[in-house]
N, C-alpha and C positions, 0 to 999 in steps of 0.2 A: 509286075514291075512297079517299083514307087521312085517317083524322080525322075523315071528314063533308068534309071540301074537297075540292073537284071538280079535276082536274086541271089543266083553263084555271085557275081561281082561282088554283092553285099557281103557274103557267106567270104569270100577273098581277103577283103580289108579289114572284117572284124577278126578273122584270123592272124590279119597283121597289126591288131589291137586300137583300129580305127573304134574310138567311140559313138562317132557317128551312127557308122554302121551297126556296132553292134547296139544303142540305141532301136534301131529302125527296126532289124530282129525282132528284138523284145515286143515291139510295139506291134508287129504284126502277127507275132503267135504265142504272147501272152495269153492271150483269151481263152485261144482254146485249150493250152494247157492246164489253165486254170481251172477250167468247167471240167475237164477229165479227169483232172484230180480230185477235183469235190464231189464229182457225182461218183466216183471209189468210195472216196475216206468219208463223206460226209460230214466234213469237219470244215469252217473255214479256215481256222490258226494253218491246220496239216497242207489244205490245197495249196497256201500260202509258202509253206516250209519246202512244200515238192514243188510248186512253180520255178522258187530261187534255186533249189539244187537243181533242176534241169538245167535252167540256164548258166548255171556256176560249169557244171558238167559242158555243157556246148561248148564255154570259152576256151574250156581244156584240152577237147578231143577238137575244137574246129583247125586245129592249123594238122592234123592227118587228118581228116577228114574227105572220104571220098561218098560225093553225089551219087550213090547207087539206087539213093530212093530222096524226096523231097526232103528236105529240112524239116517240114512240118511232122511228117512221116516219123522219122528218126528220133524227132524231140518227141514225140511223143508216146514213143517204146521207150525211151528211157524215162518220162513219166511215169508210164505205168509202169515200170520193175519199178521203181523206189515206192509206188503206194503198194505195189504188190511187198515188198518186202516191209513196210509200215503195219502191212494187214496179219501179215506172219507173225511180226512181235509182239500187238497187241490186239486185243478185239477192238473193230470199231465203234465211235462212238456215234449215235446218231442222232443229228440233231436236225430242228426246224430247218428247210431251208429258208433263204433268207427272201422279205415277203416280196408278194408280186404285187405290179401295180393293179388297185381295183377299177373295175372297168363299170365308169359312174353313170352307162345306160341300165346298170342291171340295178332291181332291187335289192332292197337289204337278204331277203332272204335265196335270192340267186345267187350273189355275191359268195353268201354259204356256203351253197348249195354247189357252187365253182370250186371253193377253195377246198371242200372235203371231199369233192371228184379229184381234182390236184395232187393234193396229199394222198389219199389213196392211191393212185398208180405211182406216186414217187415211192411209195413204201411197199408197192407189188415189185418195183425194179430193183430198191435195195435189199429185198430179201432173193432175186436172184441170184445163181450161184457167181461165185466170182468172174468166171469166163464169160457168160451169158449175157452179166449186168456191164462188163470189159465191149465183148461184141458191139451190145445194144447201146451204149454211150457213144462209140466210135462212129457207127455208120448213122443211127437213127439219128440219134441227139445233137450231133458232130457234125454230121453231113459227109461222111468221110467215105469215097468210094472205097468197095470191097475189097480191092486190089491195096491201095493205103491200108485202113484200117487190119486187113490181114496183116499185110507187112508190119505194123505197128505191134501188134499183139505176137508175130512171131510165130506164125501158124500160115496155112496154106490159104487162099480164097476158100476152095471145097469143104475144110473146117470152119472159119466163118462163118458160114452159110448156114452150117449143120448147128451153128452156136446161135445164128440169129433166129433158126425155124424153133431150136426150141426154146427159146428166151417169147418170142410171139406167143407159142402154144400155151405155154407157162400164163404169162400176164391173159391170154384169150378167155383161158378157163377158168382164170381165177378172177377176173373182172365179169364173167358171165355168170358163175357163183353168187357172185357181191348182189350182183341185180336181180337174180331171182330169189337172194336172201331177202333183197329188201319190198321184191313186188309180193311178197306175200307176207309181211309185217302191216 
């Protein structure tokens, strides 16, 4: 709840074209839209492009709109079909993500030594497969219980599951590779 207004209520009056409300919406699950988009496309222009058409899409379908699953939930299976369908048309592009703050107890060459651990698993997770990298965004990165992020992706909990054990084993071995590449350099 924000204000005392319960979120149906919100999800109510932005359907009856209360700015407000639909304001308030935006403001509380822009975010995560937007990091699910970007960690797909890896692109900021596209997460930007897919953020607004989710919510151009909300304002559309919210007046039929039925509560069967969260708002968060819903906005964000329709985020992913349009990066899913963004991924179909073209190959994506990938770029840096955008920088983190440096953490000024480490030294310069920790700092490094942080940011090309960093990079590296961001670039172990974009070359998983679409589903895997969909899964592990949703529940790991998200925070999105199993039950959400299944709903979201449009698959069962039990698929899920089966998408996040091998999206782990994927990055386990492949980041267990990387370090015994580099304990014996």
């Amino acid at each position: 709840m924000v204000s005392g207004i319960s979120e149906l209520d919100q999800i109510t009056k932005a359907a009856a074209g209360d700015k407000s409300a639909q304001a308030a919406l935006v403001h509380r699950h822009m975010p995560i839209i937007y990091r699910v988009a970007y960690r797909m496309l890896r692109d900021e222009a596209e997460a930007e492009d897919v953020t607004q058409e989710t919510f151009l899409r909300a304002w559309k379908a919210l007046p039929d709109w039925q509560p069967k699953a969260k708002f968060s939930t819903w906005a964000c299976t329709v985020a992913i079909n349009l990066c899913r369908d963004r991924l179909r048309k073209a190959k994506p592009v990938f770029m840096d993500t955008p920088p983190e703050p440096t953490d000024v107890a480490l030294k310069p060459d920790e700092q490094l030594a942080s940011k090309q651990a960093v990079s590296s698993i961001q670039a172990q997770i974009a070359a998983l497969p679409d589903r895997q990298r969909e899964a592990l965004t949703l529940s790991a990165l998200e925070g999105l219980g199993n039950k959400e992020a299944a709903a979201a992706m449009g698959i069962t909990v039990h698929a899920l599951e089966g998408l996040l054990g091998r999206a782990r084993r994927t990055l386990k071995s492949v980041l267990r590779a990387n370090t015994s590449k580099d304990e014996r350099q």
